[in-house]
N, C-alpha and C positions, 0 to 999 in steps of 0.2 A: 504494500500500500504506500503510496507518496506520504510525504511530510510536507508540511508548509512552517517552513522556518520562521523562528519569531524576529522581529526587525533589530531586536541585539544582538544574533549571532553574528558572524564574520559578514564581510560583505566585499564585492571585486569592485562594486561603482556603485554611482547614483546616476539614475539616467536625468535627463531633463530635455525640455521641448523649449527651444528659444522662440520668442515672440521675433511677431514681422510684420507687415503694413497690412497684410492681411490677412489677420487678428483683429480681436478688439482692443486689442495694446497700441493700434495706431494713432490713434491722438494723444496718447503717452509712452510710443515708443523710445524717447531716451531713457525716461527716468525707468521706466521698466530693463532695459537692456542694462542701465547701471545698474536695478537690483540682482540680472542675474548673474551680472558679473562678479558681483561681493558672493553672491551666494557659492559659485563656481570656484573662486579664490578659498573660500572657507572650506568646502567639500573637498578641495585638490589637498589640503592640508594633512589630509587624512586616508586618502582613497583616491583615484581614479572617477573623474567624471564620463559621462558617455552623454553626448548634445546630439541631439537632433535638429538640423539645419532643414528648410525649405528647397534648399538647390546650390548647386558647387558655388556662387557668388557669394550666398549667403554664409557657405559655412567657411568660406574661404576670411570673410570678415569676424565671424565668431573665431575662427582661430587668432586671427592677427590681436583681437579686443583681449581675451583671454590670455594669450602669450603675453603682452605689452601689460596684463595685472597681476604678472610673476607665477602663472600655470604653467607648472614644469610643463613640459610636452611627452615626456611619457605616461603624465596622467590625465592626459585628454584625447579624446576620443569622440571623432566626429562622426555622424552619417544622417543621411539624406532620407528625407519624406515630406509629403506634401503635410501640412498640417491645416485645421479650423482652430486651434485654439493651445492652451499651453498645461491644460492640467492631465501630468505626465502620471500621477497616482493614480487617474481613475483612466486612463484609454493604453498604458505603458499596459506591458504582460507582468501575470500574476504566479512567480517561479516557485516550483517545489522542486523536491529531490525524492530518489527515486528510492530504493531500497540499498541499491549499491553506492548510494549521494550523488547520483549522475544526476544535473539538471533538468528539469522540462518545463519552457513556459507557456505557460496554459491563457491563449488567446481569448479571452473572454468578450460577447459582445458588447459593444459601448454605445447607445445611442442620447448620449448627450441629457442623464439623467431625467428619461423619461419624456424624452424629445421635445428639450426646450431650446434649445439652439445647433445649427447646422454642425453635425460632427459625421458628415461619409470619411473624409479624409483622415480623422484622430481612429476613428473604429481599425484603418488599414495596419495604422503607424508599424505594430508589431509585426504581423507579416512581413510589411515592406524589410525594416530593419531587418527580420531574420535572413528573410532572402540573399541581402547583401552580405551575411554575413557578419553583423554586428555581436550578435550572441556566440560566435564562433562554432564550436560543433552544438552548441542545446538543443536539443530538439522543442519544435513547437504546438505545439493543438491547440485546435479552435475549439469552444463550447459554445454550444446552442445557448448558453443562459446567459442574459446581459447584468454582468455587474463590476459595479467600478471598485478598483483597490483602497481607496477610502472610506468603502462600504462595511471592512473586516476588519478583525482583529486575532489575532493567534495570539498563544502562549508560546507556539512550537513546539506543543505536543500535545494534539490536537481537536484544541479547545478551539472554539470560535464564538467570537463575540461581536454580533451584530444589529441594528435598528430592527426589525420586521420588516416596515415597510418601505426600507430603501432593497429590499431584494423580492418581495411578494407583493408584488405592485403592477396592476393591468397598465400601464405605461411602460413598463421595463419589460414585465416576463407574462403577457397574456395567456392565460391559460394553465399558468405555474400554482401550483400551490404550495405551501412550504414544505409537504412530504416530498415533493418532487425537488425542490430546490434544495432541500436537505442531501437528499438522493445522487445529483450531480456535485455538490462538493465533498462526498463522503468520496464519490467517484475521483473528482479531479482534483481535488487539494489533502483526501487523508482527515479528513474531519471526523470523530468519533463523538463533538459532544457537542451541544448547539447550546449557547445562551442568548434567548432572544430578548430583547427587550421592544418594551411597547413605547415609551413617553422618552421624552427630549428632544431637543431643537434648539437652535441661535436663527433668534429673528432673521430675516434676511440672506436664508442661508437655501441656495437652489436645490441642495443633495436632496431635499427631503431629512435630512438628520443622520448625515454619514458618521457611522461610528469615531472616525477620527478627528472627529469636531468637539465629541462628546466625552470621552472614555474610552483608557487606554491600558494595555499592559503595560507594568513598567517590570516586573518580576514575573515566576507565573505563580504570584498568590500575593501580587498586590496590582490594585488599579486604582489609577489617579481617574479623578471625573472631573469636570467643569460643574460651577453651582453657581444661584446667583443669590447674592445675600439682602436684596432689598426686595420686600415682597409687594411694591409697588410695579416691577419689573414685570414686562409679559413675559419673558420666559421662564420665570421663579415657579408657579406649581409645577410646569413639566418638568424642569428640571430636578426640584424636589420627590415628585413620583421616580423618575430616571433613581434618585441617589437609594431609593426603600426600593426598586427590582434590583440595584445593585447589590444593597445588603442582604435582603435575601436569595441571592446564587451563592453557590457552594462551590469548591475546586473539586477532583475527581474523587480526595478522598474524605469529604465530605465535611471539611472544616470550610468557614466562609473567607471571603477573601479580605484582605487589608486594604482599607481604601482610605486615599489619598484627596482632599477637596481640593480644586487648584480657584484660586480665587478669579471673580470676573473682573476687566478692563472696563474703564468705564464707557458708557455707550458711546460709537464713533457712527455717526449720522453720512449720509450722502449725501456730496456737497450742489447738488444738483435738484432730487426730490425731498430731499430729508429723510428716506427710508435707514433705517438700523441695519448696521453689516456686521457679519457675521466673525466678530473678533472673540476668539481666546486662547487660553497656553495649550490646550491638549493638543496643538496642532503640532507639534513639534517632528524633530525628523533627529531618530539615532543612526550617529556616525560609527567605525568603526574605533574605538576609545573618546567616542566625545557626543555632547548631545547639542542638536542647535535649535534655540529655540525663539519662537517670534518674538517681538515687545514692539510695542504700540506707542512709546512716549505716555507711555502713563503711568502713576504711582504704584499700582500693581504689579509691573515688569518685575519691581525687584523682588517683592515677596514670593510672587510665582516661579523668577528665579533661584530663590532658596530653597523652596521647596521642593522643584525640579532636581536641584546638588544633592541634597537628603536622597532623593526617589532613587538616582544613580549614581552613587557616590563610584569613586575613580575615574571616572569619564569627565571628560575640560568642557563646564558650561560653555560655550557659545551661542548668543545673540544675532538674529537680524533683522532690521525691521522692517516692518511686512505691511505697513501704512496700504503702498499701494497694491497689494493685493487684496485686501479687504474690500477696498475701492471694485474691484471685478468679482467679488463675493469668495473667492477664498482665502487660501494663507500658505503658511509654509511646506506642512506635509501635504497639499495637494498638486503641487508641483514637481515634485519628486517620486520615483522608484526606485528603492533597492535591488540591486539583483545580487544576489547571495556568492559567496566566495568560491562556489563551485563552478560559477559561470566565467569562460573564458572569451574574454572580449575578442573580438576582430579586429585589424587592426584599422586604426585611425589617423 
């Protein structure tokens, strides 16, 4: 049966999708291109990045930006796909290991959660890159079921923790019931044990309530959640329902788990309608010995940064800030994927 590793094991890269004029990143293509550049710089520190570029000009410029902000060059890695958009967590491939640890990434459908914006070209991305050769020898498979990498959560030994309704949803999987949705990832990711949860959400936030918005493994018998502590807050009772399903799940041997509250950032509005975006710390992304996590310019940063150091101690806090991805409704782990140490890059 496959395994699906948990996001702290080892890891060969972090893939990412660079924005382009067309994207919605185009009326803030510099300042976006400057965050992925910090973001790239930080990631190379630690690991090998893998970019995915629109076409040889394009990546020909992502190489020159990235060289010129001290990216070795043996930790960067480019290839080509046409892209709709940049969130590499939910459209990148979803890697297990096999019995022997041999890699397989498992092509999941992507239809742009629940087809709210034009994603033919982000659903390809995986194939395209295998084709060329990006993943080196992994093998690939597509799954009938659409779900995005945002959507889950592992332990790494295989627990899964996920919304309900960001995978049992007549917009995503018509016709799916969660027996059947259970069925394919027992199939394609090694899953033995399902923690579903019903309530939680950040206003403004398109996933429908991707688990890694919400609650996270940081151990496998502790998880951090998001809360929001002012019960004038619209998202305060789902969030509050979310922390009581948390306390009541159990780990496999039936003690409950340790949970971790990560405090909220105060509300960041859009500068345009004034809707609420979808800001908090469980967005984060584990490096290989360090963990990087968003801040917002707000008084919160630091506390949810302590608490963060506490959750993984030995690992080098790292910060970035993620203003403007809020601004386009996500954040840090949505733009990123691991792909697990077993994976041999192609070369770039």
């Amino acid at each position: 049966m496959p395994r699906l590793p948990a996001e702290w094991e080892p890891q060969a890269a972090i893939l990412l999708t660079w924005p382009h004029v067309q994207t919605p990143w185009a009326q803030e293509l510099d300042r976006a291109e400057a965050l992925w550049t910090e973001l790239a710089v930080l990631i190379a520190r630690r690991e090998p990045v893998l970019v995915v570029a629109r076409d040889p000009d394009h990546a020909a410029m992502v190489r020159g930006r990235l060289t010129a902000a001290g990216v070795p060059p043996d930790r960067l890695h480019l290839a080509l796909a046409q892209s709709n958009d940049v969130w590499a967590r939910d459209h990148g491939p979803v890697t297990v290991l096999d019995e022997a640890g041999e890699p397989e990434l498992i092509d999941f459908r992507f239809n742009a959660w629940g087809a709210k914006y034009p994603c033919e070209l982000d659903d390809r991305i995986p194939a395209t890159l295998h084709a060329a050769g990006a993943f080196g020898q992994a093998r690939l498979t597509r799954s009938a079921l659409t779900l995005e990498g945002g959507a889950i959560e592992t332990d790494g030994a295989g627990t899964l923790l996920a919304i309900t309704r960001t995978l049992v949803d007549p917009a995503r999987n018509a016709g799916w019931e969660r027996n059947t949705c259970q069925a394919e990832l027992t199939q394609r990711l090694g899953v033995r044990r399902f923690l579903w949860l019903r309530h939680g959400c950040l206003s403004g936030d398109d996933t429908d309530g991707h688990i890694d918005t919400l609650a996270r493994f940081c151990t496998p018998d502790t998880l951090c959640h998001v809360q929001a502590t002012d019960p004038g807050d619209p998202d305060y009772a789902g969030l509050a329902d979310m922390g009581r399903e948390l306390a009541a799940l159990t780990q496999a041997s039936g003690r409950p788990y340790r949970l971790a509250p990560l405090p909220p950032p105060r509300p960041i509005l859009d500068q345009v309608d004034g809707h609420r975006l979808p800001a908090g710390y469980a967005n984060f992304l584990i490096l290989n010995g360090a963990l990087l996590m968003p801040v917002y310019g707000d008084p919160a940063d630091q506390i949810a940064a302590a608490r963060l150091k506490d959750l993984f101690p030995g690992r080098e806090l790292l910060t970035l800030d993620c203003g403007p991805l809020v601004r386009q409704g996500g954040s840090l782990h949505c733009i990123t994927m691991q792909l697990p140490a077993a994976v041999q890059l192609g070369q770039g």
